[in-house]
N, C-alpha and C positions, 0 to 999 in steps of 0.2 A: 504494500500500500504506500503511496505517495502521502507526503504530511499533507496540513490542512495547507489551504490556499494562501495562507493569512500568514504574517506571523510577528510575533511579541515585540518587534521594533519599534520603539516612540514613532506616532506619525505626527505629519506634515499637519498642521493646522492648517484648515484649508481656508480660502480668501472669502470675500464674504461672498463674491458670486458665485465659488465654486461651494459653497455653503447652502445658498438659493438652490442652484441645479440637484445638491444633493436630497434637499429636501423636498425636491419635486420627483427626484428616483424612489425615498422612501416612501413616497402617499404612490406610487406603485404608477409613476406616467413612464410610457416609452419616452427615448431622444425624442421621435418624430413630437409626441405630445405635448413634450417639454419647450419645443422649439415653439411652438405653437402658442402658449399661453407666455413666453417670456420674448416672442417676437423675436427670435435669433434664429440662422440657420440650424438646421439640422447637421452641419458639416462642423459648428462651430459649438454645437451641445455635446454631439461623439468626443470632440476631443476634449471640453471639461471634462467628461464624465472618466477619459480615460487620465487625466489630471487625479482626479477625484481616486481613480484607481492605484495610482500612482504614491498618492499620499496616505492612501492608506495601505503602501505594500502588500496589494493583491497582484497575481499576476496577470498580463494584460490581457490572456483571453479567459477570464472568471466570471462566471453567470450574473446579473444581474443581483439573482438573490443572496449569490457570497458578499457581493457591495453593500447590497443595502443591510444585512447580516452585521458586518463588520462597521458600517455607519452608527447603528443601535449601541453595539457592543463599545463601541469609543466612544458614545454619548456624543458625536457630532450633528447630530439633528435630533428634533424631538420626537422622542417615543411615543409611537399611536396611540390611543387610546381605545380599550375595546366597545364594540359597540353593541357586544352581545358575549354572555359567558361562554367561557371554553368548552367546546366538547370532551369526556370522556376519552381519553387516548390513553392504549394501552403501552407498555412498556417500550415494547417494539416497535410500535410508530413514532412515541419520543424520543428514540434513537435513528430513527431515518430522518424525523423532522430536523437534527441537530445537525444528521449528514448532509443532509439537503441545505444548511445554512453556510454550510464550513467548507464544502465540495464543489466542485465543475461537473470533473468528470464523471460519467456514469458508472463505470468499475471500483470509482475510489468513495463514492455516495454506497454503494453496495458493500465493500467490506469495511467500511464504517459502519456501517447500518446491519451487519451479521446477515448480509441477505446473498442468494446466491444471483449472481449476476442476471441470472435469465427470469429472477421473479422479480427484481427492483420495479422494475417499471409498470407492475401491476400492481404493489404495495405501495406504490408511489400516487397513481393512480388513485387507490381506494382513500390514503390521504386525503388526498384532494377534493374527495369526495365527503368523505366523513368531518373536513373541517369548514366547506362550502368556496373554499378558495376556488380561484380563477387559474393560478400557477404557482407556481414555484415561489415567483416574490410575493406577489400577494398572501402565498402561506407562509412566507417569515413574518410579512408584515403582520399579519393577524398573530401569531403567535407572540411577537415581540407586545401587542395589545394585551395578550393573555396573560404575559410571564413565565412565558414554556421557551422562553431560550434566556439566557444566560446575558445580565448588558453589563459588568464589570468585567473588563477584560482578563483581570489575573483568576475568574472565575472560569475561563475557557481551559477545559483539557487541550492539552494536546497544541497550545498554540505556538510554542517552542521547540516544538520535535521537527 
């Protein structure tokens, strides 16, 4: 298994626009969305965002949901608020949700997540299901709402390996 995407480096405080853009990634907009409500290209949001990436020592092809993951977790934008209680999750889907906030890859979300490769993505799947998300970010972001992920960084396993 490859370490998590992240890792335990003081980051970049980010500028107050790259702060905006962020905050417009954790309320769960795409680039295109983003550009849209802050009147910027979509050429000129990609590359905050990989700013944004940057400062917060993710690598540069890491899913949206490790960004925004890792935004909560450094307390660089404001933690959602839930709008409805947490569902019920068993042991083992709070261990795919944490893989899913920490991971890209889909092999390294799976032996994270003690799943075997070829079910990830049906347990992934029922996820998605069972917590009403839209995707991937959208289910960190809810979760970060819940307090089913972790926002103190030295609280993070595994973010120095």
């Amino acid at each position: 298994m490859t370490p998590p995407v992240t890792t335990s480096a003081p980051i970049t405080p980010l500028t107050p626009t790259l702060q905006r853009v962020a905050q417009h990634l954790a309320n769960g907009l795409t680039a295109q969305e983003i550009a849209t409500q802050i009147v910027l290209s979509p050429v000129t949001v990609r590359q905050y965002i990989r700013d944004i990436r940057e400062s917060l020592h993710c690598p540069p092809r890491c899913k949206p949901s490790v960004i925004v993951h890792r935004l909560f977790a450094v307390q660089q934008v404001t933690s959602p608020t839930a709008e409805r209680p947490a569902p019920t999750l068993s042991p083992d889907q709070l261990l795919l949700l944490r893989a899913v906030a920490e991971h890209s890859d889909a092999r390294d979300i799976a032996v994270a997540a003690k799943l075997a490769p070829a079910a990830q993505r049906a347990e992934l799947d029922q996820l998605l299901a069972d917590t009403g998300a839209r995707d991937t970010t959208h289910l960190v972001i809810l979760a970060h709402g819940w307090k089913l992920l972790p926002t103190d960084p030295a609280a993070r396993s595994g973010a120095s390996q």
